[in-house]
N, C-alpha and C positions, 0 to 999 in steps of 0.2 A: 847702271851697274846691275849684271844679274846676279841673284839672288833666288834659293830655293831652300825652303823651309819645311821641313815635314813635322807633324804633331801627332799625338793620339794615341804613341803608343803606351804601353803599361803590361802589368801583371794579370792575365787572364788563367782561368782553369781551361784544362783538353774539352774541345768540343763545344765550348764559348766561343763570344764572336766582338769582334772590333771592326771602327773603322779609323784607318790611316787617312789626313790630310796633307796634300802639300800647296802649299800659297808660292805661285812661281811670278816673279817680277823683274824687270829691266830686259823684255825680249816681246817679240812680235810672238806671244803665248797662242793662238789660233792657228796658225799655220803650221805648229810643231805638231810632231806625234809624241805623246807621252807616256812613260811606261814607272813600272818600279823595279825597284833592286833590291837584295838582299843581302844581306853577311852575316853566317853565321860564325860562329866561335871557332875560331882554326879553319875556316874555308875561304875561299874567294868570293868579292861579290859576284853576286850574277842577277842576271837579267830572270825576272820570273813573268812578268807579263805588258801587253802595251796594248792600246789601241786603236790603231789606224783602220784602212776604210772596216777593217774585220777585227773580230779583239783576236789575240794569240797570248796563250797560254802555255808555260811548261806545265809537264804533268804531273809535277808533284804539289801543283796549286789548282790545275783545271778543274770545275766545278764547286770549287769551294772559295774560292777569289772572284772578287769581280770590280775591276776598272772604269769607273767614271770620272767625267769631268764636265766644268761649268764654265766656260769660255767668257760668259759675264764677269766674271768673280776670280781670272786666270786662277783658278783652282782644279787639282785633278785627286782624284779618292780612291783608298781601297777598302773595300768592304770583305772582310776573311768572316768565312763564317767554318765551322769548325774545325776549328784552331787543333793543332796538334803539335807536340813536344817539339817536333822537329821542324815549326815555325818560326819556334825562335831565333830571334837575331837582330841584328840592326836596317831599319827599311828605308830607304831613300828613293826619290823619286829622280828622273831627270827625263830629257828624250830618249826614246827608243827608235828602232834597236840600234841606234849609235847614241851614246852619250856624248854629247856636245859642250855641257856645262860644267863650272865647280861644281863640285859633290857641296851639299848643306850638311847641315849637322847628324841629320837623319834620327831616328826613332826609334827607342828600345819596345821590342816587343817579347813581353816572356811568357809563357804558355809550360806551368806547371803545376801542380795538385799543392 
């Protein structure tokens, strides 16, 4: 059965930093490409970043996101580092850029003063 869990999130100030975890189980975890998602409040998820043989970025996370993963541990991570208001929202992980799975519960992240 798959199964994908994201953790980490919480209540940060602007310009602090988090990392997002997600724990992805019941799938051959190595041969996928994996990315994350976001939603914010009154928007649609979308796709903010993944990474296969190159990482790719939307631009309103490039250089401040960054995408890894641990194929031992089928875990994959997002490290935000200056976080900004308009990072808030709910973060989910799945494959990219086609989501393939149930969506998880995913992770509140809130980024305000």
């Amino acid at each position: 059965q798959v199964q994908l869990v994201e953790s980490g999130g919480g209540l940060v100030q602007p310009g602090g930093s988090l990392r997002l975890s997600c724990a992805a189980s019941g799938m051959n975890f190595d041969i996928r490409t994996w990315g994350w998602y976001r939603q914010s409040l009154g928007k649609q998820r979308e796709l903010i970043g993944y990474v296969g043989n190159i990482p790719i970025y939307t631009e309103a996370v490039r250089g401040r996101f960054v995408i890894s993963r641990d194929n031992a541990k089928n875990m994959v991570y997002l490290q935000m580092n200056s976080l900004k208001p308009e990072d808030t929202g709910v973060y989910y992980c799945n494959t990219a850029p086609e989501w393939d799975f149930q969506w998880g519960q995913g992770t509140q992240v809130t980024v305000s003063s």
